[in-house]
Every structure is written in C-alpha cells, then in structure tokens.
C-alpha positions as CSV (number, residue, x, y, z in Angstrom):
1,X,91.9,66.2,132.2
2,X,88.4,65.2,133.5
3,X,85.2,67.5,132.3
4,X,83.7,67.9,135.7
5,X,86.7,69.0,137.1
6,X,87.5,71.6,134.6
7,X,86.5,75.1,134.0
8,X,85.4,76.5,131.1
9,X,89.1,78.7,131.1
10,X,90.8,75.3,131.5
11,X,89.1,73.4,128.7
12,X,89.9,76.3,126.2
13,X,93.5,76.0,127.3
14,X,93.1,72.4,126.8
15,X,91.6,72.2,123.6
16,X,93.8,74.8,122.6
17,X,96.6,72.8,123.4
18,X,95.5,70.0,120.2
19,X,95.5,72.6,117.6
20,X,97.1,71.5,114.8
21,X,97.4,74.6,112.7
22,X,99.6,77.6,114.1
23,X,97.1,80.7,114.6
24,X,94.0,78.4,114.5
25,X,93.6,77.3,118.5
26,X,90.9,78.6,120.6
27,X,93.1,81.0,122.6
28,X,94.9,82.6,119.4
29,X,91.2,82.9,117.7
30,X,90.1,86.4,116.6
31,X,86.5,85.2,117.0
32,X,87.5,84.6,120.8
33,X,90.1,87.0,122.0
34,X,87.2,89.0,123.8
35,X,85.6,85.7,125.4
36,X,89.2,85.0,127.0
37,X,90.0,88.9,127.9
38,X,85.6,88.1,129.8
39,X,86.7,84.9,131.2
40,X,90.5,86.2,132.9
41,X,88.4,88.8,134.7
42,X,85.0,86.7,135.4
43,X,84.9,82.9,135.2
44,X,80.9,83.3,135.6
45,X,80.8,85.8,132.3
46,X,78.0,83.2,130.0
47,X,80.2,83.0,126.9
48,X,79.6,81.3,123.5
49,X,82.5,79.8,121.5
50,X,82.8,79.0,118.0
51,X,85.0,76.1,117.4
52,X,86.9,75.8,114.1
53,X,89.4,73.7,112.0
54,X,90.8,77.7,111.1
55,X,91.5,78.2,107.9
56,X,90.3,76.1,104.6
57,X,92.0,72.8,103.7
58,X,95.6,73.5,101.3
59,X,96.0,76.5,103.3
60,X,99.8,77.4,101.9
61,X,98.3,76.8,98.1
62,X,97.4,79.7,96.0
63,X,93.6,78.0,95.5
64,X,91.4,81.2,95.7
65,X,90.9,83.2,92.8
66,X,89.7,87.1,93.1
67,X,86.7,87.8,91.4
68,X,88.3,91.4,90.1
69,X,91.5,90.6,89.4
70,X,91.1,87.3,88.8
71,X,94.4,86.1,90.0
72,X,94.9,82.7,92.3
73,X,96.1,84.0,95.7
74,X,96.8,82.6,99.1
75,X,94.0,82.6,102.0
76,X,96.2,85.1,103.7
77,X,95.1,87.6,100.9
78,X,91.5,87.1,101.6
79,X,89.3,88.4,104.8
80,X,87.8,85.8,106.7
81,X,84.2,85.6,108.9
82,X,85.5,85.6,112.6
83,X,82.6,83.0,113.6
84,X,81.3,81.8,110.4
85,X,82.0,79.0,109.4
86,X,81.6,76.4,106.7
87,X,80.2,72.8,106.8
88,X,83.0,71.0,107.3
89,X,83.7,73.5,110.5
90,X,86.8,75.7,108.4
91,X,86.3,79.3,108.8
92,X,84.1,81.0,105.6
93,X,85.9,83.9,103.7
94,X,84.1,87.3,104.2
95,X,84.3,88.3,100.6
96,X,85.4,87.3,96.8
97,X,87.7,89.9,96.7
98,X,91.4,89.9,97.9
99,X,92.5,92.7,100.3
100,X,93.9,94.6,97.7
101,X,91.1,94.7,95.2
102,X,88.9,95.2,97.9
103,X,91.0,98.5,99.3
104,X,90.5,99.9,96.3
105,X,86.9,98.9,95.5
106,X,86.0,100.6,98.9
107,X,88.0,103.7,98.1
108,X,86.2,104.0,94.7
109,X,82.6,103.1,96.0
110,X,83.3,106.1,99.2
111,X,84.5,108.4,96.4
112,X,81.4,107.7,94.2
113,X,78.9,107.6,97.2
114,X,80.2,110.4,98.5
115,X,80.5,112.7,95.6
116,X,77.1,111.4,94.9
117,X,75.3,112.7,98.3
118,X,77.5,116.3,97.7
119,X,75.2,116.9,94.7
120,X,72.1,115.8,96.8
121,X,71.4,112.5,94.4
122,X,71.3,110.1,96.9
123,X,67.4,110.2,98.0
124,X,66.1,109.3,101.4
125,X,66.9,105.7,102.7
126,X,63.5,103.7,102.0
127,X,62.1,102.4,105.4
128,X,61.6,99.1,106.6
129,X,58.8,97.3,104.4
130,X,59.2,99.3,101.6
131,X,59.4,97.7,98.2
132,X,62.7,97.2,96.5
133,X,63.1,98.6,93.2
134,X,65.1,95.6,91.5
135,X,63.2,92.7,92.8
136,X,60.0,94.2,94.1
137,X,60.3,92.3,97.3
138,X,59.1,94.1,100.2
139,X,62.2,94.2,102.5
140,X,62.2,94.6,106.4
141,X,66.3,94.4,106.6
142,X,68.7,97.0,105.8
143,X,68.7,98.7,102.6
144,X,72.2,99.4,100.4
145,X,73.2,102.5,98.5
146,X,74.5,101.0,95.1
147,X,76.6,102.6,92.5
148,X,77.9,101.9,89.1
149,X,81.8,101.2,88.9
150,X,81.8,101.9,85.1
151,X,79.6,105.5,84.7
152,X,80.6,106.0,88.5
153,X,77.2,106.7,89.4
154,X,74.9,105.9,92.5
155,X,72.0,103.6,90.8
156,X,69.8,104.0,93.7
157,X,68.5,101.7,97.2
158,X,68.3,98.0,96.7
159,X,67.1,95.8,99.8
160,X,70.0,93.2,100.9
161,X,69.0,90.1,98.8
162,X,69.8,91.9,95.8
163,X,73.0,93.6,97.7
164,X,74.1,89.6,97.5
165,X,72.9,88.6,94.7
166,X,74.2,85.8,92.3
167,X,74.3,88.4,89.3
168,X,76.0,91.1,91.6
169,X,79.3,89.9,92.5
170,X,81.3,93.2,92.6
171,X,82.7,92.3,89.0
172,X,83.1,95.4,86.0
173,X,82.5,92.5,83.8
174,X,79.1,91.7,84.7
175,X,76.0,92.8,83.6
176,X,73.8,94.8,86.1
177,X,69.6,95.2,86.0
C-alpha cells in the first residue's frame, strides 16, 4: 500500500491488519469505534487516533494487584483509559481497583454521599479559586465530595490534586488528613 494513495479509512484497515494482539487493532479499539462509525459516513470528518500496543506487556499473567483486596488479578479485571496511554505506547489502567472492588466501593461511596446530602451535611460546592481545605491550594478545577469508608461519613470538598493524592489511594488501611 502506498501513503499517497491511501485514505485515512484505508490505512486504519491496514494498520489494523498488523495487530498482533486479538482486541488491540485500530478497528476493534474502544478509543476508536466512534472515529470509524465518523469516517463510514464522512471521509472528510477531521479525526484524531490514538495508536496503541493494547494492553500491558504479560497480558494472560495475573501481575496487577488491587489495592483493596489486594489479590494479583488479570488485566481483564481492571478498567482501562480508552486513549491514555503509557510511555511505552500500552494502554494505562483507569484505576487501582479491580472491577469488583470497585462495584462495591462505588455503591458504598453513593450510599454514604447520598445519605449524607438527605440530612443536608453536604455544604455548597466551593467555586472555582476557592482554597482547598486539605492543602490550601487555591484550585480552579473541579472539586470532589469525599467521605470516610470507616465512620461512613462525608469529610467535606477537597480540590482534585488531593482527590489523587499519593496518601489517598481508596485503601481502609491508610491513614487520611
């Protein structure tokens, strides 16, 4: 296949073609199932790809471990960024947690939240610029409601840096400010 004779369609399919991991070609890609669906209907749509190696390297090897349960699992256990993707061009995991322990994280924190704003002890969302209670940053991004798994609590705003904070991994076991 020559480039200047092929269109953008035709190199996908062609690139496609030298995948070497089932699920991982351009075509099959999450990230790009809406680019192709675009591209079928106008070959003109302006389109940006994100090309990847798919999943991490040992990808039939239990190698990541959960940070709740802390059992080694597959990758398949594990959500994955559509069109992030690492240094070495393998698609980044979404979170630490595996699909189970994040189910039920996610029905706990709802039920907490929730419970939470019923009683009226979730104040107003600070506004952009405000300063973050935790760090003392002031923080222009969106802010998080937080909540304590143990006493089941809401603990109040924090801006996003300390959402994804080193010391705030989603773990029971570790300490909070």
């Amino acid at each position: 296949m020559k480039l200047e004779e092929a269109s953008i369609f035709e190199l996908i399919k062609e690139l496609s073609k030298r995948k070497t991991i089932p699920g991982t070609g351009l075509l099959e890609s999450e990230a790009n199932k809406d680019v192709i669906q675009k591209l079928m209907k106008d070959e003109d749509h302006p389109i940006g790809l994100i090309l990847t190696h798919g999943y991490p390297h040992k990808i039939n090897d239990k190698t990541h471990k959960c940070s709740r349960c802390h059992e080694l699992k597959a990758h398949t256990e594990f959500g994955y960024y559509n069109s992030r993707v690492d240094s070495n061009g393998y698609l980044m995991r979404a979170n630490a947690l595996c699909l189970e322990c994040r189910k039920s994280s996610n029905a706990k924190r709802k039920k907490i939240l929730d419970e939470a704003d019923k009683l009226g002890l979730i104040p107003s969302k600070p506004k952009k610029g405000d300063t973050c209670s935790r760090c003392g940053r002031h923080w222009f991004g969106n802010w998080h409601r937080d909540h304590d798994d143990v006493s089941e609590t809401f603990t109040g705003w924090k801006c996003g840096q300390c959402n994804m904070s080193a010391a705030d991994q989603r773990d029971v076991n570790v300490k909070r400010k």
